[in-house]
C-alpha positions in Angstrom: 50.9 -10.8 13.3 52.4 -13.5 11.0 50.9 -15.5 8.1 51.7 -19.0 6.9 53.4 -19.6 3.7 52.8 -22.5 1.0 56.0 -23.9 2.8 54.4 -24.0 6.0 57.1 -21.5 7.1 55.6 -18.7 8.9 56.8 -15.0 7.1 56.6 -11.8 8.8 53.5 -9.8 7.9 52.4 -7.4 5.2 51.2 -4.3 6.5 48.2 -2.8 5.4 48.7 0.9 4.9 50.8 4.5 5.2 52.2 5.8 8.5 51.1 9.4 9.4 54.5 10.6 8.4 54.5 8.8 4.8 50.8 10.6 4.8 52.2 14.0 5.6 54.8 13.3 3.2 52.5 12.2 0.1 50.4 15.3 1.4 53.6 18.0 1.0 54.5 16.8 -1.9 50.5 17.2 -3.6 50.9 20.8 -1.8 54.4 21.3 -3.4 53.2 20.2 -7.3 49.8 22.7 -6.8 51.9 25.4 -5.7 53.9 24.8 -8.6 51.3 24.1 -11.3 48.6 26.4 -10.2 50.3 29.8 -11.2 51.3 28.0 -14.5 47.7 26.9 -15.2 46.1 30.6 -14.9 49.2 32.1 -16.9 48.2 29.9 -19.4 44.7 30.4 -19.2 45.2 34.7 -19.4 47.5 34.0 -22.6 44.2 31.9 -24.0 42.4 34.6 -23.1 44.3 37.8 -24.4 44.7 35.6 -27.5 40.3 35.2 -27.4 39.9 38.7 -27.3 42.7 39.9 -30.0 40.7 37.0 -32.6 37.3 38.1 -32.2 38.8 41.7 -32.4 40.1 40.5 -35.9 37.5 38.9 -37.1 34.9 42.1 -36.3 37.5 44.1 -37.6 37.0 41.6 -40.9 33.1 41.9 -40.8 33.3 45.3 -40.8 35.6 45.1 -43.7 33.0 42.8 -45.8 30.1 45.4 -44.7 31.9 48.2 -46.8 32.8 45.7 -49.3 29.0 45.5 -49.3 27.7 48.9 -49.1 30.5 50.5 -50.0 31.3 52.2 -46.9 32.3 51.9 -43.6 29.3 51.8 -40.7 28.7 55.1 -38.7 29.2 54.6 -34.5 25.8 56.5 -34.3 27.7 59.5 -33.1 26.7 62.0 -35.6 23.2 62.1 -36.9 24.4 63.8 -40.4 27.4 61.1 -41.1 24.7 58.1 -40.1 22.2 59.8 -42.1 24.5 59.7 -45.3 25.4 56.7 -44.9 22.0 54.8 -44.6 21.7 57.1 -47.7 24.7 56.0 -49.5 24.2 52.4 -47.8 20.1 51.6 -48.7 19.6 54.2 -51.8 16.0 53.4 -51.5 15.2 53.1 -48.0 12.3 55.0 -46.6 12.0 58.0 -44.4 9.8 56.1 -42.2 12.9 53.8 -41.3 15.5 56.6 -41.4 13.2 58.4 -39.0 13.3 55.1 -36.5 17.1 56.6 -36.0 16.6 59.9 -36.5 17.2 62.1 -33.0 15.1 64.9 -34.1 11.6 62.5 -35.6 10.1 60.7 -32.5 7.7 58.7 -34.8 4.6 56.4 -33.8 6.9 53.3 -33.9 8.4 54.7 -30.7 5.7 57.7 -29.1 4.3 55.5 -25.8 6.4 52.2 -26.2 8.0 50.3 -23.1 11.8 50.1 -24.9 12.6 52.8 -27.2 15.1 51.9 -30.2 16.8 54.4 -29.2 18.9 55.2 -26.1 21.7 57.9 -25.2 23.5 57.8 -22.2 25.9 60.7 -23.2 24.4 63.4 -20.5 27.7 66.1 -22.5 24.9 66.5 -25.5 21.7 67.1 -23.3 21.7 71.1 -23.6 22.1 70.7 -28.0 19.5 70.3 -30.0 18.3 66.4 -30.9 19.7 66.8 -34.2 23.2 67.4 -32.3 22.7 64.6 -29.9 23.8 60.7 -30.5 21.7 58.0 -32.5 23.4 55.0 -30.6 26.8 54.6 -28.6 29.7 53.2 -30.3 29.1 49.6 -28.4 25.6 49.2 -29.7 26.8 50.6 -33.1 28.9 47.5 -33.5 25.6 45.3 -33.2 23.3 47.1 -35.3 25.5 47.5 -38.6 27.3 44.0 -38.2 24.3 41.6 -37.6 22.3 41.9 -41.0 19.5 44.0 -42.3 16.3 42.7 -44.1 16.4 42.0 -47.7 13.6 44.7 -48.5 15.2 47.6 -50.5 13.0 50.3 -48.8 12.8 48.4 -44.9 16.3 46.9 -43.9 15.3 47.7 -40.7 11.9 46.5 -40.3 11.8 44.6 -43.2 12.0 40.4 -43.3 15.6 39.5 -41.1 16.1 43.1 -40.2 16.9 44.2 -37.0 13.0 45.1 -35.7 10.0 43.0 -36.0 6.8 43.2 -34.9 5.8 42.6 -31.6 2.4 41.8 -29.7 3.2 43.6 -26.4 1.1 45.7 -25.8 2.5 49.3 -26.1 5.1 48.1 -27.7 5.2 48.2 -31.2 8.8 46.8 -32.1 11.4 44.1 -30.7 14.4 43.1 -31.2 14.6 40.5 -34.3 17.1 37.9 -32.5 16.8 36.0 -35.9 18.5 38.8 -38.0 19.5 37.8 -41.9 22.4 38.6 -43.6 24.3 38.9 -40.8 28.8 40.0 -41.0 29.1 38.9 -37.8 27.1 35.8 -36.1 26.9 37.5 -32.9 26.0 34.7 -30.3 22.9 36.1 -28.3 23.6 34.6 -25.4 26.3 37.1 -25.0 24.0 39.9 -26.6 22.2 41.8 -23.4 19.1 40.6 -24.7 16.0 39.7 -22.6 12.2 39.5 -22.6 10.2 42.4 -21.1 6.2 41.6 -21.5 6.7 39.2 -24.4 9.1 41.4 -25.9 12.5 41.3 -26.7 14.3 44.3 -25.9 17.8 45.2 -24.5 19.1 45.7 -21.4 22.9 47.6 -21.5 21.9 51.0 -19.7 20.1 48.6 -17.2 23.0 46.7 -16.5 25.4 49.7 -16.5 23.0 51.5 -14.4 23.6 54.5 -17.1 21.5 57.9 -17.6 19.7 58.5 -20.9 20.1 62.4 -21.7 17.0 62.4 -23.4 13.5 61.7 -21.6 10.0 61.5 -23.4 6.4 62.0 -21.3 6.1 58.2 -21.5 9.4 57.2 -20.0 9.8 59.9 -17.0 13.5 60.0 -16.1 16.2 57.1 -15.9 17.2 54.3 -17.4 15.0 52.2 -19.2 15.6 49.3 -22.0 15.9 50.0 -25.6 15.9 47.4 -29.1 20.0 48.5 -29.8 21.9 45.7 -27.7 25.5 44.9 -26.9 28.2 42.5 -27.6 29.9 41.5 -24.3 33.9 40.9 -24.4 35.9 39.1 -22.2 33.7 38.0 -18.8 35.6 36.6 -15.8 33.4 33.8 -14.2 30.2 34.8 -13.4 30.9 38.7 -13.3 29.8 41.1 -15.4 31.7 41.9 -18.9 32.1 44.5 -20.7 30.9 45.8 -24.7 33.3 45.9 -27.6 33.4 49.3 -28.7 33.2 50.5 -32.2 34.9 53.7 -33.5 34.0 55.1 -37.2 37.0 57.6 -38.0 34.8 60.3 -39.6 33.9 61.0 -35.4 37.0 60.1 -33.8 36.7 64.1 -33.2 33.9 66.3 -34.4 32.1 69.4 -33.9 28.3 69.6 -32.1 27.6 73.0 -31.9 29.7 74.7 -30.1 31.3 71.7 -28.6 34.5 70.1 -29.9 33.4 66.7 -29.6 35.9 63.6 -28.9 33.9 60.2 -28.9 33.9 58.4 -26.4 31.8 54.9 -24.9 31.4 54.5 -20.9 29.5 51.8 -20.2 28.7 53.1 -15.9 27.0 56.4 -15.6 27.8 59.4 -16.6 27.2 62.7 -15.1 28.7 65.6 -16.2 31.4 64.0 -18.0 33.0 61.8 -15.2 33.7 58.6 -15.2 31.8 56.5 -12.8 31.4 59.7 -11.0 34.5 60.1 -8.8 37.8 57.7 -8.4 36.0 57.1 -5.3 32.4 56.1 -6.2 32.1 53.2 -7.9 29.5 50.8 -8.8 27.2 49.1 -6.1 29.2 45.9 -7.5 32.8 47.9 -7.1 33.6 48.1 -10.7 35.6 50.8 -12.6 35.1 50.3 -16.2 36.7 53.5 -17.2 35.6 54.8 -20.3 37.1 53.7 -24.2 38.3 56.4 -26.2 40.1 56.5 -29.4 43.7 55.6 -29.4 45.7 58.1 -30.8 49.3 57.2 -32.2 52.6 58.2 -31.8 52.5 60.3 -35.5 52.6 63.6 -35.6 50.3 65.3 -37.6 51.9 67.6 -39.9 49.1 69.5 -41.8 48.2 71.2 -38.7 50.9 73.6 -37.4 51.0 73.5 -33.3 53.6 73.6 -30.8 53.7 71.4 -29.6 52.7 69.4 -32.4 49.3 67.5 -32.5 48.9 63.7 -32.7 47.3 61.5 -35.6 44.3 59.2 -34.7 45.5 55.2 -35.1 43.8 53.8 -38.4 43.0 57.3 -38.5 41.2 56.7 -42.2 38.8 53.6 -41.2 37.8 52.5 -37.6 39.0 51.3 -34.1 37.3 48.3 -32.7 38.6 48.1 -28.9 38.0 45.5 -25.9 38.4 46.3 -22.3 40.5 43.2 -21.9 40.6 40.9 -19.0 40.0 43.8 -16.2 37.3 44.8 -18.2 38.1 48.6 -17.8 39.0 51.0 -20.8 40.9 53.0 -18.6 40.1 56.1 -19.7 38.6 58.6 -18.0 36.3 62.2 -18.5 37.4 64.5 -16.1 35.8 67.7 -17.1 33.8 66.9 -20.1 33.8 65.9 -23.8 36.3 68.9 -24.7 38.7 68.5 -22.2 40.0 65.2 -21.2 42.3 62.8 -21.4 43.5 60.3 -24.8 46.1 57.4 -24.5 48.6 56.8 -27.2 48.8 52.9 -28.0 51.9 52.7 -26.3 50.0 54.2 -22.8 51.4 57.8 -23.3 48.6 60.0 -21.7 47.8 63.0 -24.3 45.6 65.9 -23.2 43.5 68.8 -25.8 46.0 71.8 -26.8 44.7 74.7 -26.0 42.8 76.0 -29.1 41.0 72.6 -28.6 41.8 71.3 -32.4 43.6 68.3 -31.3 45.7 66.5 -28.6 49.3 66.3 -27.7 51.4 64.5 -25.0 51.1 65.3 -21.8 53.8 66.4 -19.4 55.6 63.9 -17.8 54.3 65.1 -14.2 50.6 64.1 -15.5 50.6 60.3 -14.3 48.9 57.8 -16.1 46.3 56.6 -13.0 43.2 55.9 -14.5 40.0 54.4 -12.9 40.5 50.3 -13.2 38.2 47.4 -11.8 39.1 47.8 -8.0 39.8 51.6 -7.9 42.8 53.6 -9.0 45.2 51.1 -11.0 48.5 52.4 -13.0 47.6 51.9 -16.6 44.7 49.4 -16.7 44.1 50.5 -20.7 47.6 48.1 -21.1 45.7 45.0 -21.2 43.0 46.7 -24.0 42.9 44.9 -27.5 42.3 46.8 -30.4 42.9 46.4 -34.3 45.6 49.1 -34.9 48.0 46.8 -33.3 49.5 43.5 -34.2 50.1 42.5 -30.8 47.4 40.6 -27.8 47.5 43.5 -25.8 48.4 47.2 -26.1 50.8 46.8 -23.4 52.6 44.4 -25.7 52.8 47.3 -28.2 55.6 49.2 -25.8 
C-alpha cells in the first residue's frame, strides 16, 4: 500500500503495528524486568515489616515505661495471683475488693456466676490440678491489653468505673463487656486489630476462640471448652488475610516462679495446649496448618553468678523489668513444651537452645547434639524464633542479634 505525499509523489507506507517477534520481544523483556524487580519488591517489603514490628515493640515497651512512671510499678503478666494482687494494691491504694475479686482466681463473684463471657480465661491446662489461688489471672498476651489501655478515673473502680476496662452491658446474662472506649489509655491500641467482637449485644473477646485453646478451669454455666472472655488481644504482624499472632508480655517478677510444688517458667501459646505440648505433636497442627510455637522468655548469654551450678545457670534478658516479644513475620514463637511447665526448652537471644539443670532452679545451655528444630508455621523449621522481635535487643530481629 502506498500514500500520496503533499508533492504528489507517492512514499512507501507506514505500517501500523508490531510483528509477532517485536511482540515476543517487548514480552521477554516485561518477563526479564519482573523477574528482576519482584524479589527486590518483597525484600523490601519484609525489611518494612521487621522494622513495623521492632517500632511497635518500642513504643509498648515505652507505654509500659509511662505506666510505672504512673503507678509506680511495672504491670503484672497475670501469672501469679499474689504479685497481681500487690500490685493492684500498690497500683489503686483504694480500689475495692469487689474489683480485685473480678481478677481474683479463687472469688467467682456475681459479676461473672452465669454470664456468657467470663473476664477471666486460662488456657494453661499445667495449673489445672493446683488450687485457683495457684492458677493464672490472664496470659501474658491479654496482660499487655488490660494494663496498657487505661483504667477509669474512679479511685475505688478502675475497672468498672467511667473509661475502665468493663462497662455495663444489657445482654441478658451477661453482666459486663468489654469497654472498647477505654480512658487513659498508654497505649492507643487500634481495635480493629484487638480480637474483639459482638456476642448478643455484647462485646466480648474472642483469642481462645480463634486459637481453638482449652480453658483449665470450667464453671456449671460454661460446661467444658473454649468459650469468649472480656480480656482481649493485640495482634502483631498478619500476612494478608491469615491469621496473626498476640504480642506477648513478660513481667520479670514471673519469668520463673514457684506454684506449689511446681517450678513454674512462663510461658504464652496461643494453639491448644494439652499436657504441656505445643500444638500437640510436631505432627498435628491446626485445622488451618499453623505452628505458632509457644513464647517463652529469652534468657541471655550471662551467667549468673549468685547461684553456684555446674554447669553454670543463665540470667533472664532485662531480667529486672519485662520482655515484650512478637512472633515476627512467621508468626511462630518457636518455642516449644515438651513435657511440661518444669521441663522444657528456653532460647538464648542469640538462638542457643537452654534446657532446666537438674535441681530444676534454673537453665543452662544445652549440648550441642540437642538441635534447635522447633515447631514453625508449616511444620518443623530450623530456628523459626530468629525472626522474633523483642525489646532486650537493639536489632529488627533476634537473628540479627548473632
Amino acid at each position: 500500500m502506498h500514500q500520496t505525499g503533499s508533492n504528489g509523489k507517492r512514499v512507501k507506507g507506514i505500517r501500523a503495528g508490531f510483528t509477532l517477534v517485536e511482540l515476543l520481544v517487548v514480552v521477554a523483556i516485561i518477563g526479564l524486568l519482573v523477574g528482576l524487580t519482584v524479589p527486590a519488591v518483597f525484600a523490601v517489603l519484609g525489611t518494612f515489616n521487621r522494622a513495623s514490628c521492632k517500632f511497635e515493640v518500642n513504643a509498648l515497651s515505652d507505654a509500659v515505661e509511662k505506666y510505672r512512671s504512673k503507678y509506680g510499678d511495672y504491670p503484672a503478666d497475670g501469672s501469679s495471683w499474689p504479685v497481681m494482687e500487690a500490685h493492684l494494691r500498690k497500683a489503686f491504694p483504694n480500689i475495692l475488693v469487689s474489683e480485685l475479686n473480678l481478677l481474683n482466681p479463687s472469688a467467682y463473684d456475681t459479676f461473672q456466676v452465669g454470664a456468657i463471657a467470663d473476664i477471666r480465661n486460662d488456657n494453661d491446662t499445667n495449673l489445672s490440678s493446683l488450687s485457683l489461688a495457684l492458677q493464672r489471672v490472664m496470659d501474658p498476651a491479654e496482660a499487655l491489653v488490660f494494663f496498657l489501655g487505661g483504667f477509669s478515673s474512679d479511685a475505688q473502680r478502675p475497672f468498672t468505673g467511667p473509661g475502665g476496662p468493663f462497662v455495663a452491658s444489657s445482654s441478658t446474662g451477661q453482666p459486663l463487656q468489654y469497654n472498647a472506649s477505654r480512658q487513659n489509655a498508654f497505649y492507643d491500641f487500634p481495635n480493629a486489630r484487638l480480637t474483639l467482637t459482638t456476642s448478643n449485644g455484647a462485646i466480648v473477646s474472642t483469642d481462645e476462640l480463634i486459637f481453638n485453646s482449652v480453658p483449665c478451669k470450667t464453671s456449671p454455666s460454661h460446661g467444658s471448652g473454649p468459650w469468649s472472655d472480656l480480656l482481649p488481644v493485640f495482634m502483631s504482624y498478619k500476612n494478608n488475610n491469615s491469621i496473626g499472632s498476640p504480642y506477648v508480655y513478660f513481667d520479670s517478677r514471673t519469668y520463673q516462679s514457684k506454684k506449689g510444688t511446681i517450678t513454674y517458667s512462663n510461658f504464652f501459646q496461643p494453639s491448644r495446649v494439652a499436657n504441656g505440648q505445643s500444638n500437640a505433636s510436631a505432627t498435628t497442627p491446626r485445622e488451618d496448618g499453623i505452628y505458632f510455637g509457644a513464647a517463652r522468655p529469652y534468657l541471655s548469654e550471662q551467667e549468673n553468678t549468685t547461684v553456684v551450678s555446674t554447669p553454670p545457670l543463665l540470667l533472664y534478658e532485662n531480667k529486672q523489668t519485662f520482655q515484650i516479644l512478637s512472633p515476627g513475620l512467621d508468626r511462630s514463637y518457636g518455642g516449644v513444651l515438651p513435657t511440661g511447665p518444669s521441663s522444657l526448652i528456653l532460647f538464648t537471644a542469640k538462638g542457643n537452645p537452654c534446657v532446666s539443670n537438674s535441681a530444676g532452679t534454673g537453665f543452662v545451655k544445652a549440648s550441642s547434639t540437642l538441635g534447635a528444630f522447633v515447631l514453625a508455621e508449616y511444620g518443623p523449621k530450623f530456628r523459626p524464633m530468629a525472626d522474633n522481635v523483642g525489646n532486650f535487643t537493639e536489632s529488627n530481629t533476634l537473628g540479627e542479634n548473632k
